[in-house]
SEFIFI-550945 format. One record per residue: residue in three letters; y negated, z, x of N, C-alpha, C, CB in turn. Coordinates in steps of 0.001 Angstrom, whole numbers, plus 500000, padded with zeros to 6 digits. Glycine has a CB too. Layout:
N
type, n_py, n_pz, n_px, ca_py, ca_pz, ca_px, c_py, c_pz, c_px, cb_py, cb_pz, cb_px
Ala, Y, Z, X, Y, Z, X, Y, Z, X, Y, Z, X $
...
END
This chain:
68
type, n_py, n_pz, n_px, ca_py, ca_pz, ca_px, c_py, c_pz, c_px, cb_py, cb_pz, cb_px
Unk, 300267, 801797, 262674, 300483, 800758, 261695, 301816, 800994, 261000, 300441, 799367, 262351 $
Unk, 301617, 800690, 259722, 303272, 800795, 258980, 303133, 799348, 257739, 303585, 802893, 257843 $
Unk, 304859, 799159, 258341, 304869, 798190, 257638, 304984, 797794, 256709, 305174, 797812, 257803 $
Unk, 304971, 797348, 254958, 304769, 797691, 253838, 304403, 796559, 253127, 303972, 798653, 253793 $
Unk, 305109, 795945, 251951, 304868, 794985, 250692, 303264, 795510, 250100, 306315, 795248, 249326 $
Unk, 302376, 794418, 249916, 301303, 794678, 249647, 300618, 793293, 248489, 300670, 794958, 251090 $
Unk, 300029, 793857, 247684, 299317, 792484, 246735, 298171, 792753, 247663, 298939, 792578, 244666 $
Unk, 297314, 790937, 247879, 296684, 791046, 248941, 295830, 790067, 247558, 297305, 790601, 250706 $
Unk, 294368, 790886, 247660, 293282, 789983, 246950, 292649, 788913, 247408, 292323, 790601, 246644 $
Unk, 292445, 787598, 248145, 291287, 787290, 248420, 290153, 786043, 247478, 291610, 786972, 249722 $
Unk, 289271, 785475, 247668, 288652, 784867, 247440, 289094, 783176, 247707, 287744, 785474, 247933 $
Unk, 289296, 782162, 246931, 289494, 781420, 247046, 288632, 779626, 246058, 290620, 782026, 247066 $
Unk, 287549, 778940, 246842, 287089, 778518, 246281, 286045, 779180, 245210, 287872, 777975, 246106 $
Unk, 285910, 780195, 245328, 285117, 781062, 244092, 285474, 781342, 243306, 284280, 780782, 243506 $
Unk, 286955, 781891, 243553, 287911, 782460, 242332, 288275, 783538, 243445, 289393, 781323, 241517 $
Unk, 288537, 784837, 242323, 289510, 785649, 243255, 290664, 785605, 242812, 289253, 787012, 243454 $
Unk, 291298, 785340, 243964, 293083, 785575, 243678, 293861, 786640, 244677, 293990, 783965, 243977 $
Unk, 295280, 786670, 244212, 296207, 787760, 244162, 297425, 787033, 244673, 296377, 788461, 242690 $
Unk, 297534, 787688, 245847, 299348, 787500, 246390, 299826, 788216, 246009, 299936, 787560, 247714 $
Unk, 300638, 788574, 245280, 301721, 789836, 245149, 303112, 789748, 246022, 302220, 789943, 243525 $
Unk, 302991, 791044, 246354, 304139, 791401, 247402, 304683, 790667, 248630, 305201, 791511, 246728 $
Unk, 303423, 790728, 249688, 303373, 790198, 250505, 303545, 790707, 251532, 302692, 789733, 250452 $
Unk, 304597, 791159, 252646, 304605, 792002, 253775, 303433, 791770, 254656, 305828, 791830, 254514 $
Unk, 302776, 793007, 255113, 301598, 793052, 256505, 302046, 794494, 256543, 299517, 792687, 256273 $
Unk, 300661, 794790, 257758, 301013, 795705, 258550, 299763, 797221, 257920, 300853, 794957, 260316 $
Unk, 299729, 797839, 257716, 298458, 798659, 256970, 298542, 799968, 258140, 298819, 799246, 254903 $
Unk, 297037, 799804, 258685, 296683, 801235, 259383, 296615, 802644, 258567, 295267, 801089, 259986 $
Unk, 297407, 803045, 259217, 297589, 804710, 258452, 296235, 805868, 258077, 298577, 805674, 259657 $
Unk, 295632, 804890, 259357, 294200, 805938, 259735, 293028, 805046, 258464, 293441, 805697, 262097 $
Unk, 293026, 803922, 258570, 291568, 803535, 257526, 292349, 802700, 256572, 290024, 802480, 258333 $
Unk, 293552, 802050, 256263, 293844, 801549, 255118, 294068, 800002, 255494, 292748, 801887, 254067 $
Unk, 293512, 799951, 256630, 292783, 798034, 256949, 294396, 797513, 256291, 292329, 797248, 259510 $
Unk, 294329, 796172, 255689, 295690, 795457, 256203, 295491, 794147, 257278, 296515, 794846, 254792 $
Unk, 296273, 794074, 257841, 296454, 793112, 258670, 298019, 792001, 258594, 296288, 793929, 259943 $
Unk, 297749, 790899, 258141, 299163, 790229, 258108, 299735, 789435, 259446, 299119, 789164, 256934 $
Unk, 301475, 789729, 259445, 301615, 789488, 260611, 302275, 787937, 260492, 302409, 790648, 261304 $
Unk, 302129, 787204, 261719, 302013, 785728, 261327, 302938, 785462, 260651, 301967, 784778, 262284 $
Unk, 304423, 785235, 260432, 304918, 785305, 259099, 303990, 785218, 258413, 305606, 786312, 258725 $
Unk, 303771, 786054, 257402, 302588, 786037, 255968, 301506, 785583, 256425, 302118, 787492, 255207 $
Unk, 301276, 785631, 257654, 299997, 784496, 257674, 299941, 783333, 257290, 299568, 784192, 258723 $
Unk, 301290, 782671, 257792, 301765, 781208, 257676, 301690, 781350, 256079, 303445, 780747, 258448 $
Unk, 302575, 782170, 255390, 302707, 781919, 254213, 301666, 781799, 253378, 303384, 782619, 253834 $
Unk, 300508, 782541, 253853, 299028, 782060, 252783, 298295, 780533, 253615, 297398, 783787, 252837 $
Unk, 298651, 780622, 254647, 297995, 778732, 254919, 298706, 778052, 254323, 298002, 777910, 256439 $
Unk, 300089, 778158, 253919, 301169, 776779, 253410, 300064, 776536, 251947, 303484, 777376, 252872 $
Unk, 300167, 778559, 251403, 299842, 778419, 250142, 298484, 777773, 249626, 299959, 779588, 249717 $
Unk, 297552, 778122, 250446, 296633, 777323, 250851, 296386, 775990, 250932, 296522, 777575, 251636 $
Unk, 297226, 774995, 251449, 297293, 773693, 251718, 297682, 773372, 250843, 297835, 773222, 252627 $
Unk, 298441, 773837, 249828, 299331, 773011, 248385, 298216, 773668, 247650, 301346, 773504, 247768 $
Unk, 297566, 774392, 247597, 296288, 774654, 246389, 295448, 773174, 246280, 294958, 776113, 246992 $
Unk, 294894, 773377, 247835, 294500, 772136, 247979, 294519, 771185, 247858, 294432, 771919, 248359 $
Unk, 295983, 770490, 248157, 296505, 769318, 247384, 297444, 769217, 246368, 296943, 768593, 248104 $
Unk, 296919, 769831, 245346, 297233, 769897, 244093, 299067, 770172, 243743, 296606, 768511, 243550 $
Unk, 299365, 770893, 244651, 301116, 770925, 244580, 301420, 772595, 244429, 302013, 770182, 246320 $
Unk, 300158, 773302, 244153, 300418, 774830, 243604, 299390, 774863, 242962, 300560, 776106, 244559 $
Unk, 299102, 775699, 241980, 297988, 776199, 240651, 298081, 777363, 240350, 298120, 775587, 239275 $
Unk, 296798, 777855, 240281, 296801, 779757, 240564, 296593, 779819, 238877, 295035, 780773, 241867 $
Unk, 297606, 781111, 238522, 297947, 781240, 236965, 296281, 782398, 236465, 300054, 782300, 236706 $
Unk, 295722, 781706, 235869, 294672, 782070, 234725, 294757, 783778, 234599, 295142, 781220, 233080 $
Unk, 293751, 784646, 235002, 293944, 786069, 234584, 292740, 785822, 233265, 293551, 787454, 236030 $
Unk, 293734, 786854, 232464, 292488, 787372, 231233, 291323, 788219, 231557, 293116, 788279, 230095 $
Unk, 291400, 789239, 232009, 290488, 790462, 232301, 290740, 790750, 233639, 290738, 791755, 231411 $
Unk, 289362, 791189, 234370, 289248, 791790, 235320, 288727, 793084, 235478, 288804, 791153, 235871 $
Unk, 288740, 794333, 235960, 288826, 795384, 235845, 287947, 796031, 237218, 290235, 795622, 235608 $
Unk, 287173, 796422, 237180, 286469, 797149, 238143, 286007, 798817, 237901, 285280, 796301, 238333 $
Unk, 286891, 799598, 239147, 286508, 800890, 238852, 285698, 801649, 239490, 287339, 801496, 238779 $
Unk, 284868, 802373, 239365, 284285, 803171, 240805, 285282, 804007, 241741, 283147, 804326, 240370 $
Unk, 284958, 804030, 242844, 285667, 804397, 243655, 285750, 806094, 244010, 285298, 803580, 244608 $
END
């Protein structure tokens, strides 16, 4: 595992959203990330104020999909 600032995508409510520059831990061998509780905490806080209306995820224009 190495440790490393990462934008982390996930799904939220049926939107996808974007953490940017979020420390976790990324396996060298397959890529996985894994966040360590630190940044865990930090996406439940972020999480809970989505929820109750005390954070608002900023509007993307375009989304971009490439083959791999």
């Amino acid at each position: 595992m190495e440790e490393k600032r990462v934008n982390l995508p996930f799904e939220y409510k049926g939107c996808l959203a974007l953490i940017k520059n979020i420390n976790a831990h990324v396996c060298k061998q397959c890529g996985e990330t894994y966040l360590p509780p630190r940044s865990d905490g930090l996406v439940k806080n972020l999480i809970d104020r989505l929820d109750k209306n005390r954070a608002r995820l900023q509007e993307v224009k375009a989304v971009v999909e490439t083959a791999a």
